[in-house]
N, C-alpha and C positions, 0 to 999 in steps of 0.2 A: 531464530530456531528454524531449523530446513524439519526435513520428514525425516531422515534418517536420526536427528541429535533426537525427535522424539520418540521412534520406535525405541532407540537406543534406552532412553527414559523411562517408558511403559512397558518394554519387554522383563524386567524384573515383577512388573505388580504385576502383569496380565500371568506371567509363571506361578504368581504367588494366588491370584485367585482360581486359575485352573487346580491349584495344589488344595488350595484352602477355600473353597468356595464362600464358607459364610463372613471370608474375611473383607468380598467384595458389598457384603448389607450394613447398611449405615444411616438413623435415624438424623435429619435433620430436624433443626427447631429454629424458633423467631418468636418474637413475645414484643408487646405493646402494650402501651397504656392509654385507658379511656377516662384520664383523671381532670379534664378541665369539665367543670357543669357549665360554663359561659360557650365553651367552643365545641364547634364540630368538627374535631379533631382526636387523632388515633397518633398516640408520640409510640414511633418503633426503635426498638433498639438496634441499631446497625453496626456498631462498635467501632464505626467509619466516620471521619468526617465528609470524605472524596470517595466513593463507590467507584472503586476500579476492577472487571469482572476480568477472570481468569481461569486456569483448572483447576479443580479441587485437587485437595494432595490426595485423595484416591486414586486421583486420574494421571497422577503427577506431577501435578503444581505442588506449590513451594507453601503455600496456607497466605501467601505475602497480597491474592486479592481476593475480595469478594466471590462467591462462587454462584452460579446464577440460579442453583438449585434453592439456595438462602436465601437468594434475592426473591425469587418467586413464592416462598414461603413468607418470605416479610410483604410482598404485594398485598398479598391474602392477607395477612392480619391489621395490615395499613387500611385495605378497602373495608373492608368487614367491620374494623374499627368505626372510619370513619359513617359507613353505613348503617352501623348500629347506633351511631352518636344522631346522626340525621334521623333516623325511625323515630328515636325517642325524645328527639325535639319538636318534630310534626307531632305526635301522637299527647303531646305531653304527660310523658313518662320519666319522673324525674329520678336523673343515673348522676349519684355520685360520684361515682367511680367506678376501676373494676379494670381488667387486666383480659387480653385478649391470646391466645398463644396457637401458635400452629407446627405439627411436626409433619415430615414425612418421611418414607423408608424408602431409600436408592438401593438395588442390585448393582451396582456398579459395572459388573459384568457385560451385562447391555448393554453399556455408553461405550465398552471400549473392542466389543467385538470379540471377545471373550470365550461368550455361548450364544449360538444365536435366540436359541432359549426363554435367556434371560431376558426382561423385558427393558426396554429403553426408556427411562423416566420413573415417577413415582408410581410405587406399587399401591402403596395406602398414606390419606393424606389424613390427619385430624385437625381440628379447629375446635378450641374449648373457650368459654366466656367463663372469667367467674368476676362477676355483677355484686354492686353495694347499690342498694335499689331499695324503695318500697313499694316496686310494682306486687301487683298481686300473680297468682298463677296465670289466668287469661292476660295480663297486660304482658308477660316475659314470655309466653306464647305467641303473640301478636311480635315482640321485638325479634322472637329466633323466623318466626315466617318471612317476615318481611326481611330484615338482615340477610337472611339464604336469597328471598327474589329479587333484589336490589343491587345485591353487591355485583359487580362487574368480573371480578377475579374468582369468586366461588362461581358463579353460574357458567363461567369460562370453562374453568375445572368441570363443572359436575358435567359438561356435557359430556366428556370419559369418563370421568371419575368424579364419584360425588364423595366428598369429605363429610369424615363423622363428625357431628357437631356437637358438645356439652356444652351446655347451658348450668353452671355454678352461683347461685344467688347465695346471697348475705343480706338480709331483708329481716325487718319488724312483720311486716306484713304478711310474710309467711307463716313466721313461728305462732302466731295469734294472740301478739301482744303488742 
């Protein structure tokens, strides 16, 4: 592909998000699981066996690779995962299981020169835990502090941007029985 086959490519969307501005906002997501109690291990769903990165079809690509906005969302749920599975092996805090998930909202606009506006990258990013645990309230406290100062890919992030974080417990311990 030269410059020209790609403007030729993008000048339909970039018409279509000048026309249609909210057409250019697009929440991503990534989801993991923190189901091994033996391992410190966070299994993300890539839907990839070979991770080949390319333009998202907003941008123009085909959906045929990887997008690296996905990929960066799945970093964050990989580290965090595995972060949280390490907190709570150190700490012992014993995690059944429990599902890690992260989204974020693209302006697309910004990526492609659009609006200058518009901003380049994630506007708002979320990270949600929901935990099968019998930690108690201070111990799943202990796991969301430590999980945010540990993880490599959030502390990356929050130095622009700090991601919302839910914490979702399923626990004995809580309900007080």
């Amino acid at each position: 592909m030269n410059s020209d086959n790609l403007r030729s490519l993008q000048a339909p969307i970039k018409d279509r998000y000048r026309a249609e501005p909210e057409a250019a906002l697009i929440t991503l997501t990534a989801h993991g699981r923190v189901d091994d109690p033996e391992g410190l291990s966070c299994s993300v769903e890539t839907g990839r066996a070979l991770v080949k990165a390319g333009l998202h079809p907003a941008t123009g690509g085909d959906g045929s690779f990887a997008c690296s906005g996905d990929m960066l969302l799945q970093a964050l749920v990989a580290c965090a995962g595995v972060t949280l599975r390490s907190v709570a092996t150190a700490k012992n805090i014993r995690l059944r299981g429990g599902s890690v998930q992260a989204e974020g909202d693209l302006d697309f606009r910004g990526t492609l020169g659009v609006d200058r506006d518009a901003p380049v990258g994630f506007k708002n990013i979320r990270l949600r835990f929901d935990l099968d645990t019998d930690a108690t309230l201070d111990e799943t406290a202990v796991l969301q502090k430590l999980t945010e100062r540990y993880c490599v890919v959030y502390q990356t992030l929050a130095s622009g941007i700090k991601p919302v974080v839910e914490f979702h417990v399923q626990s004995d311990a809580l309900s007080g029985e």
